[in-house]
C-alpha positions as CSV (number, residue, x, y, z in Angstrom):
1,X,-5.3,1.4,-12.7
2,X,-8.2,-1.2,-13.7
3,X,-10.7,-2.5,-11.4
4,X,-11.2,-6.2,-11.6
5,X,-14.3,-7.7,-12.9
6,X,-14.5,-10.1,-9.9
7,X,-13.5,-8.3,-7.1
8,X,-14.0,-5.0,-7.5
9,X,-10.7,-3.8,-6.2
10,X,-8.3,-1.8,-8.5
11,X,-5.3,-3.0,-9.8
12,X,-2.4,-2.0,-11.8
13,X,-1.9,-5.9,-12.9
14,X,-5.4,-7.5,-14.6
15,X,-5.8,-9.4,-17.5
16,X,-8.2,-7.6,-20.5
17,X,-10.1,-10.4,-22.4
18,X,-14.0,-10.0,-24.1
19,X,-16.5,-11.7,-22.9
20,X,-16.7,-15.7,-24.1
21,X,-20.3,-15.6,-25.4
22,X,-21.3,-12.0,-26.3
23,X,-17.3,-10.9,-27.2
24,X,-18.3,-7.5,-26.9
25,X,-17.6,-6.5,-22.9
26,X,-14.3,-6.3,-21.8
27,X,-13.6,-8.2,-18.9
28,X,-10.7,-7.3,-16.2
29,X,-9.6,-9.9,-13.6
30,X,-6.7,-9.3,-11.1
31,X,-4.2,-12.2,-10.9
32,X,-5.5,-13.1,-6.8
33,X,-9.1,-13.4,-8.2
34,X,-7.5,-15.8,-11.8
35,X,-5.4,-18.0,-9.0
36,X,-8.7,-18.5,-6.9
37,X,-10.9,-19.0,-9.4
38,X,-13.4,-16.4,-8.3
39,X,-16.2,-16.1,-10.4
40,X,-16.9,-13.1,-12.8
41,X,-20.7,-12.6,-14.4
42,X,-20.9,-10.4,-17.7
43,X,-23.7,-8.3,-17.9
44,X,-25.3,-10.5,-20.8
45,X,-25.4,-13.3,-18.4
46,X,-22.2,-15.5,-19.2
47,X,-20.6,-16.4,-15.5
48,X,-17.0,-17.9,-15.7
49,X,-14.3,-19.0,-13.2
């Protein structure tokens, strides 16, 4: 299971994408969190829907 970037909560279903800006941490966000649009932060600062 993978814990979403946004929520927290862990999940057997998340999408895996790198960061937009820095491309180097690997993001995880559950499919409730992508439908919502719930912000995620990456450590080097980027913040995304």
């Amino acid at each position: 299971m993978a814990k979403c970037t946004s929520c927290g909560n862990e999940s057997g279903e998340v999408i895996k994408f790198n960061c937009p800006r820095c491309n180097k941490k690997l993001m995880q966000r559950c499919d409730k969190c992508r439908s919502l649009s719930i912000e995620y932060k990456c450590p080097c600062g980027f913040e995304g829907p």
